[in-house]
C-alpha positions in Angstrom: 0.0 0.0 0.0 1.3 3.4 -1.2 1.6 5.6 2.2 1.5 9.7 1.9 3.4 11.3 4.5 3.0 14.7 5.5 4.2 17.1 8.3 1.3 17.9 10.6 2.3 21.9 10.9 -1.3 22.2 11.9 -2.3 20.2 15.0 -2.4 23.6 17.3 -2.4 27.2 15.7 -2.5 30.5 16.9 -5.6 32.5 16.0 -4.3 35.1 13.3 -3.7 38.8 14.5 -5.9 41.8 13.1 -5.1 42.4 9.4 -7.3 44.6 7.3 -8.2 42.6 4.0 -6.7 39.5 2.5 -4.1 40.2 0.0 -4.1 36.5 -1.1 -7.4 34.0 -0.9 -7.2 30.5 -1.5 -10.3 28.7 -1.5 -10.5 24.8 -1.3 -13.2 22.9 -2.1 -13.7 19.4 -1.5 -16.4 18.0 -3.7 -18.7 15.3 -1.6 -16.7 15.9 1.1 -18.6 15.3 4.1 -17.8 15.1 7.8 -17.6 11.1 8.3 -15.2 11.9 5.0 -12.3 14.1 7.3 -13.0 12.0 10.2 -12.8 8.8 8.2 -9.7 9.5 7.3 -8.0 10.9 10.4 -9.2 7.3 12.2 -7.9 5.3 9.1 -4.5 7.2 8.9 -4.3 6.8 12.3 -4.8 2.9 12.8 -2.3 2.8 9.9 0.4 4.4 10.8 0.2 3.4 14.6 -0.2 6.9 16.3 -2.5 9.7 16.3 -3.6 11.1 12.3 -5.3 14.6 12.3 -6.3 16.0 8.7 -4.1 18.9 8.4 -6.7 21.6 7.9 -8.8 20.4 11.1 -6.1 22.3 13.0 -7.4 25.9 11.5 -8.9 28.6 14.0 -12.3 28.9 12.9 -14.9 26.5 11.6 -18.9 26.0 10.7 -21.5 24.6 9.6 -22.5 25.1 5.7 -25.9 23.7 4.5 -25.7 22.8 1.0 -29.4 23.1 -0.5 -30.4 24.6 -4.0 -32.9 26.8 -5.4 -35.1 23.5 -6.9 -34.1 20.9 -3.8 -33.1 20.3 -0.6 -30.3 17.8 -2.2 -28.0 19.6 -4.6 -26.0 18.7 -7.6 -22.4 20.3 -8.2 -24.0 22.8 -10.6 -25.6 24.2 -7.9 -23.6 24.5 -4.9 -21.0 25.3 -7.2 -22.7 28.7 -8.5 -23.6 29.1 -5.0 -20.1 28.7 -3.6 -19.0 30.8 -6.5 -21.6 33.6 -6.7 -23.7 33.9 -3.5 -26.8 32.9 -5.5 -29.0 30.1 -5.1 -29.5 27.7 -8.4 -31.6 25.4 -9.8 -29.7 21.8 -9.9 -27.7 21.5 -13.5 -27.6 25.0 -13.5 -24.0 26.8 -14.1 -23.7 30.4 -13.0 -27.3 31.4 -13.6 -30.0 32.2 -10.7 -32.8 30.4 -9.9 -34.6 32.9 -12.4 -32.1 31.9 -15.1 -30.3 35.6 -14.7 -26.3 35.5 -15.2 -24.5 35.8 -12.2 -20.8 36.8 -11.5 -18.3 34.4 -9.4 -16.3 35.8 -6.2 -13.1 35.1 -9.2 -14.8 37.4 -11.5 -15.1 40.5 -8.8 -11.7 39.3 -8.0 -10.2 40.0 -11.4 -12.2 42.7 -11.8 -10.3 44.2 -8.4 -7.0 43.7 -10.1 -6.3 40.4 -8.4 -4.4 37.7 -10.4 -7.0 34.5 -10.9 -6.6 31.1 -10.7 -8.9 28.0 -11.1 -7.5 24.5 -10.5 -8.9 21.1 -10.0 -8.8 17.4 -10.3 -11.7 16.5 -12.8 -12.0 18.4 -16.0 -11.5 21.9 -16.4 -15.1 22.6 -17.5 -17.2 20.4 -14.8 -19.7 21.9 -12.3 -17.7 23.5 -9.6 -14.9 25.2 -11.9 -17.3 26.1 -14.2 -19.2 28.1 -11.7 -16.7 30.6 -10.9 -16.0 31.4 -14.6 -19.0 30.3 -16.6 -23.0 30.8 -17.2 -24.7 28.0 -18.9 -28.3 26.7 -18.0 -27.1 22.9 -18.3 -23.8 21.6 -16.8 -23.8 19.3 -19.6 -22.9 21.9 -22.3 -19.3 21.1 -21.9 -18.3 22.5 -25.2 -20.3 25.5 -24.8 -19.4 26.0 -20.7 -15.4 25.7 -22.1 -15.4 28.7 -24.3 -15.9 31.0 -21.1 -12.9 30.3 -20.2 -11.3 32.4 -23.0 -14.4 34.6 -22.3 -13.5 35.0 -18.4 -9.8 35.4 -19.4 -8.3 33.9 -15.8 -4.9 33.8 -15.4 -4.2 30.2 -14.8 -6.3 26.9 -15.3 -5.6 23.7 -14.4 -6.5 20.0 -13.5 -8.5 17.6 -16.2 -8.3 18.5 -19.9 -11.8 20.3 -20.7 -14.6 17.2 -21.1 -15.6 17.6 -25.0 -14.8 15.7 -28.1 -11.3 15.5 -29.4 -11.7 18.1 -32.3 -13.6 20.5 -30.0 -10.8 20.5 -27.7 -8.3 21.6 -30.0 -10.1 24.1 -31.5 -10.3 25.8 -27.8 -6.8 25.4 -27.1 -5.3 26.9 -30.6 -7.7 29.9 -29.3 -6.4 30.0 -26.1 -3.0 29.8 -27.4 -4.0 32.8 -29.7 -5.1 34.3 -26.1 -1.8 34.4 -25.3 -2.2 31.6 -23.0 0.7 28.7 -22.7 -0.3 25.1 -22.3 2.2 23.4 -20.3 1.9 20.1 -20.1 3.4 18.0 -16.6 4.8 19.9 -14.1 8.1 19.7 -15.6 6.7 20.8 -18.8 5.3 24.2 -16.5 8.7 24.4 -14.7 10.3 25.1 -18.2 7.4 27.7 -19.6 6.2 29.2 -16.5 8.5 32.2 -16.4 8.0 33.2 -20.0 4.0 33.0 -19.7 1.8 35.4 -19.7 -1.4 33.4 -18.6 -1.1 29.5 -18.2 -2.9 26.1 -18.9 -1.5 23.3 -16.9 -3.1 19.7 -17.5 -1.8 16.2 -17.5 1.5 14.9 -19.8 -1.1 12.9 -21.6 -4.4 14.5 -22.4 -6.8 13.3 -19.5 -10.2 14.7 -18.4 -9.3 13.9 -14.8 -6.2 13.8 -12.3 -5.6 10.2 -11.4 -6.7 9.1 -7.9 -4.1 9.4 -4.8 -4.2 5.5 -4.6 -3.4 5.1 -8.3 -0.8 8.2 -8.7 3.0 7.2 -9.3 3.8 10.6 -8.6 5.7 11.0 -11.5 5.7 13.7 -14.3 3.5 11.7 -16.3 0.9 12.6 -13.9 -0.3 15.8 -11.2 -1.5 16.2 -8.3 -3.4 18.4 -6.4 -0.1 19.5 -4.4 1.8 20.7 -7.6 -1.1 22.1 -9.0 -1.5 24.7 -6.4 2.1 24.9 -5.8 2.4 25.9 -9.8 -1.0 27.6 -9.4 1.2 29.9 -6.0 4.5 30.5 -8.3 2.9 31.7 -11.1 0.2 34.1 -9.5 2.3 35.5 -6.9 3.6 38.1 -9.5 1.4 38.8 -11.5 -0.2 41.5 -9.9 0.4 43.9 -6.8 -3.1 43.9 -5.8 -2.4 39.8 -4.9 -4.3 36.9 -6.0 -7.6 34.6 -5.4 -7.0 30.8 -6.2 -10.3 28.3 -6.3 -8.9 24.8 -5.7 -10.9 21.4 -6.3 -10.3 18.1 -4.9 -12.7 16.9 -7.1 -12.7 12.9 -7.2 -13.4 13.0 -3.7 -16.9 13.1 -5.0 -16.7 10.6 -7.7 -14.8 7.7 -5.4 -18.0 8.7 -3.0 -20.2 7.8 -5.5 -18.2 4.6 -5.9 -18.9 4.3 -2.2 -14.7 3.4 -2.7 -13.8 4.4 1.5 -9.9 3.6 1.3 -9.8 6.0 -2.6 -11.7 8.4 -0.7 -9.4 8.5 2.4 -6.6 8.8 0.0 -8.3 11.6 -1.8 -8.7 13.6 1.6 -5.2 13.2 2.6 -3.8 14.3 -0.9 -6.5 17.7 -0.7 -4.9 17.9 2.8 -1.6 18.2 1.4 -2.4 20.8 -0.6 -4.4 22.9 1.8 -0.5 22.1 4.0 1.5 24.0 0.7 -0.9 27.1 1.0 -0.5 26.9 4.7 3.1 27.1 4.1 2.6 30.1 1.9 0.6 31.7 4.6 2.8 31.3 7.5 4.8 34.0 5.2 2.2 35.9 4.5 0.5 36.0 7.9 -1.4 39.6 7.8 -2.4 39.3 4.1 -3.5 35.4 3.4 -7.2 33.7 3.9 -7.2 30.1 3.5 -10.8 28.4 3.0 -11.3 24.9 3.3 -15.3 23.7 2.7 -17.2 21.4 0.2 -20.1 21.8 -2.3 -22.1 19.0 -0.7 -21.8 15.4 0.8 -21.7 12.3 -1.2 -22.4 9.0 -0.3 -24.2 9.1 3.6 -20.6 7.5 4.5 -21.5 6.0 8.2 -18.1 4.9 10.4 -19.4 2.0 12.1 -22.5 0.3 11.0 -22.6 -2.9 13.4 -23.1 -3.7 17.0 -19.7 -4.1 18.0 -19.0 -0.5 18.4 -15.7 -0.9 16.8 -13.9 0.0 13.5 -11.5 -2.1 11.5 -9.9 0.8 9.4 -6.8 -1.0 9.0 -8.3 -3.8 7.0 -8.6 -0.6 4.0 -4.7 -1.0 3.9 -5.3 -4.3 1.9 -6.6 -1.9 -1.2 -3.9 -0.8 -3.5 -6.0 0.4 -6.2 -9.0 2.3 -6.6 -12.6 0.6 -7.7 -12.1 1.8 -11.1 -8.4 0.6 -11.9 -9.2 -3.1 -10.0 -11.6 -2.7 -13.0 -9.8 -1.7 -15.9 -7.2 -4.4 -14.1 -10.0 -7.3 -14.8 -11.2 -5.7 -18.3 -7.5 -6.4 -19.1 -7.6 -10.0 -18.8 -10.6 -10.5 -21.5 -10.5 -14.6 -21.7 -8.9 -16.0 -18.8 -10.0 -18.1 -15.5 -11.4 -17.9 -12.4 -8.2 -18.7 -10.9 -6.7 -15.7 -12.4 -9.6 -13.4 -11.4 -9.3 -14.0 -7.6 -5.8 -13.6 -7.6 -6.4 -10.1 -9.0 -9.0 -9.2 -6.7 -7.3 -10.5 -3.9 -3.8 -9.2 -4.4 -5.4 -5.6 -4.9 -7.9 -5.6 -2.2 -6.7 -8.5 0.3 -10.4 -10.2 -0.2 -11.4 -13.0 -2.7 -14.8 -13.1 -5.4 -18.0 -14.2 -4.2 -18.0 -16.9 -6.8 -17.2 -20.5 -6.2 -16.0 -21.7 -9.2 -13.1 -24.4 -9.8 -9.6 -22.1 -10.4 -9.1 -23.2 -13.8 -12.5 -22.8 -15.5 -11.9 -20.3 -18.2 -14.3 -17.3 -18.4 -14.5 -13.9 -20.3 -14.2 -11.1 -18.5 -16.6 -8.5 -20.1 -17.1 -5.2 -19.0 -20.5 -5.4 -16.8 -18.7 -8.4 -14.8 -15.5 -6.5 -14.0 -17.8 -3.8 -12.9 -19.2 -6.1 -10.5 -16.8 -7.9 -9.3 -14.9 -4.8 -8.5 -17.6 -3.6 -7.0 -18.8 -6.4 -5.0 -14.6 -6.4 -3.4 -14.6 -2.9 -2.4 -18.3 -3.7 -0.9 -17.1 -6.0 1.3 -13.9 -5.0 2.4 -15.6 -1.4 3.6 -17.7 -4.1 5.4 -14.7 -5.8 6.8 -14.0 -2.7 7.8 -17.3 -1.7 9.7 -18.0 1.1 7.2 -21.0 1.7 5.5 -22.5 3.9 2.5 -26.4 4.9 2.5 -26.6 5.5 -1.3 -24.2 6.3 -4.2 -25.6 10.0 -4.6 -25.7 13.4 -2.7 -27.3 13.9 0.5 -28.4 17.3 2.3 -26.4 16.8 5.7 -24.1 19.9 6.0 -20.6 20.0 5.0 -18.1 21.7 7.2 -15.7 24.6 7.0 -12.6 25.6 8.1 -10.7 28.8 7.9 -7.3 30.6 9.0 -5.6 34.1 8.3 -7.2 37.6 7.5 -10.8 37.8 7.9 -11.1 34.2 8.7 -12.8 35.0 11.8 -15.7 36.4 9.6 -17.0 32.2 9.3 -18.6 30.5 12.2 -21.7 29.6 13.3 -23.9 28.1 10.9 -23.4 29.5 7.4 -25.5 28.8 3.9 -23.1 28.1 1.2 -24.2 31.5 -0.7 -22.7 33.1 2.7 -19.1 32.2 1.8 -18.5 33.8 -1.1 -20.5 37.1 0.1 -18.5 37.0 3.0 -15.0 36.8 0.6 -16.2 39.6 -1.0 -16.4 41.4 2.1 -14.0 40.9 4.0 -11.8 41.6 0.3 -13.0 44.8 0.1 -13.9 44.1 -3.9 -16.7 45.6 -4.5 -14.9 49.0 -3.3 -11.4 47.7 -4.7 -13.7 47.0 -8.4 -14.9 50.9 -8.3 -11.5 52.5 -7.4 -10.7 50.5 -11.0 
């Protein structure tokens, strides 16, 4: 099992001193992130590694409450907590920076840029999915991929990065020969960034390989071949710091926390949580030298999943048991698809070796079978199942629920979020505690 260390900077900190208006705003956003999801992971990290595992952003100042519910429903889709998040407007679900009227409106980013401030949107799912697309784009369906990605030429940000943009081929590199004609450079790995970053004027940064999505924590060999959320922000940090005096807002995604949620996947999802926590750790690091000017915001559009710790009567987890699993759902998958004609045999030893728990079915080793896609799909399924049983975890659904999501906060103005806040509070708060709207009319 792949282990992520990290220095825990954060287990006591100092409430922040008096500072006027942030100078630099990060805002993290973990999609489906719930609170069994941060304490999930702190209790599994812990049992692994034999001593006491606290989430590094648990350690901030200030935290709330956020409830999470759109315009049309009490449950939400990303579309909608994402324009929420973004603008401080409720939505309709599958709607993309548009009220609940259909009426365009402007992301905290937006106001942001329009104060002077450098902009930056960065995430692990593709560029143009619900929650980036709310702080730059205004589209009635979240589905208009094509359409959504244009408005990021439109929006004109500074820096993008995470997932190629979702759309077909052609489509795709149409938008990039216009970005390029933008005067944006698309740097591809962050070795490819290291070498283009300081001739740039605005920057795409995506995968070595074109990918719509950053590959999971578990699965990441941490090479050059593929980022991660950690060198996405620390790119996303270099290149904005200088680009203008009036300082910079950063959105930042951890966005397959959400779809290994929907997998009801607990050990990819653990993973996923540490990983966001290591990047929230490299923007900590940036504000411990930038104390009177830095706002760090750590939240979530939603929960995914109803993930319960403990499900039995026993009273007890078996975390540890999710140290078997060296692969997420969907590569134990695509590791079974890869097989095609083989046997039973051959099967179980996959399953087993990846997850430490054998197939349901009884079936002599040696019988040959074909593997097609719907029975990888199950039988990966069906392992993950019952080794987040072995572990005394359970999931009430594979979709959103309307619990509320937390939020933690630390630097200048953080003290602004407590209590219990509604999702369109956070940005209006930003905004705020900024100063854009007056920063936007000095311009």
């Amino acid at each position: 099992m792949k282990r992520f260390t990290v220095t825990l900077l954060l287990l006591l900190v100092i409430a922040t001193g008096f500072c006027k208006n942030p100078k630099y705003i990060f805002y993290f956003i973990g999609d489906g992130m719930g609170p069994s999801h941060v304490r999930g992971t702190e209790l599994f990290l812990s049992e692994l590694y034999g001593k006491e595992y606290r989430v590094p952003f648990t350690g901030f100042p200030n935290a709330a409450f956020v409830t999470t519910q759109s315009a049309s429903n009490g449950v939400t889709d990303s579309a909608a907590s994402g324009t929420a998040l973004a603008t401080g407007s409720k939505a309709n679900n599958g709607n993309i920076g548009v009220d609940a009227k259909g009426n365009d409106v402007y992301s905290v980013a937006y106001k942001a840029k329009e104060a002077g401030m450098a902009v930056g949107i960065a995430t692990t799912v593709p560029i143009n999915h619900a929650t980036p697309a709310a702080f730059y784009a205004h589209n009635k369906s979240r589905n208009n991929y094509h359409d959504i990605a244009q408005w990021m030429l439109i929006a004109d940000y500074d820096f993008y990065a995470g997932g190629d943009a979702k759309c077909t081929n052609e489509q795709r590199n149409v938008l990039y020969g216009k970005a390029k004609e933008q005067g944006y450079t698309i740097a591809r790995g962050y070795g490819d960034y290291l070498t283009k970053a300081d001739n740039a004027k605005k920057m795409m940064l995506y995968q070595k390989n074109v990918a719509e999505e950053l590959p999971y924590a578990i699965d990441n060999e941490y090479t050059d071949v593929d980022l991660d959320l950690n060198k996405i922000t620390k790119a996303g940090i270099e290149f904005l710091y200088n680009k203008s005096k009036e300082g910079f807002f950063m959105m930042i995604e951890g966005g397959k926390i959400d779809y290994a949620s929907h997998s009801n996947d607990a050990a990819t999802v653990f993973y996923e949580v540490q990983a966001f926590g290591n990047a929230i750790v490299t923007a900590y690091e940036f504000y411990l030298e930038h104390k009177d000017e830095t706002l760090i915001i750590v939240t979530a559009d939603h929960e995914t999943g109803g993930l319960v710790l403990g499900y039995n009567g026993n009273y007890a987890l078996y975390l540890k048991e999710l140290a078997e699993q060296k692969v997420s759902v969907n590569k134990l998958e695509a590791l079974l698809r890869a097989e095609e004609k083989t046997t039973w045999g051959k099967v179980n030893g996959i399953v087993k070796e990846n997850t430490g728990v054998e197939i349901r079915e009884k079936h002599d080793e040696n019988e040959s079978i074909e593997v097609t896609s719907n029975l990888a799909r199950r039988i990966a399924a069906e392992a993950i199942y019952d080794l987040d049983r072995k572990a005394a975890l359970s999931w009430a659904s594979g979709n959103h629920s309307g619990t509320y999501v937390p939020l933690y906060t630390i630097g200048c103005g953080s003290e602004e979020f407590h209590g219990v806040m509604d999702n369109t509070d956070i940005p209006k708060t930003i905004e705020r505690v900024a100063e854009l709207n007056k920063k936007r009319k000095k311009r």
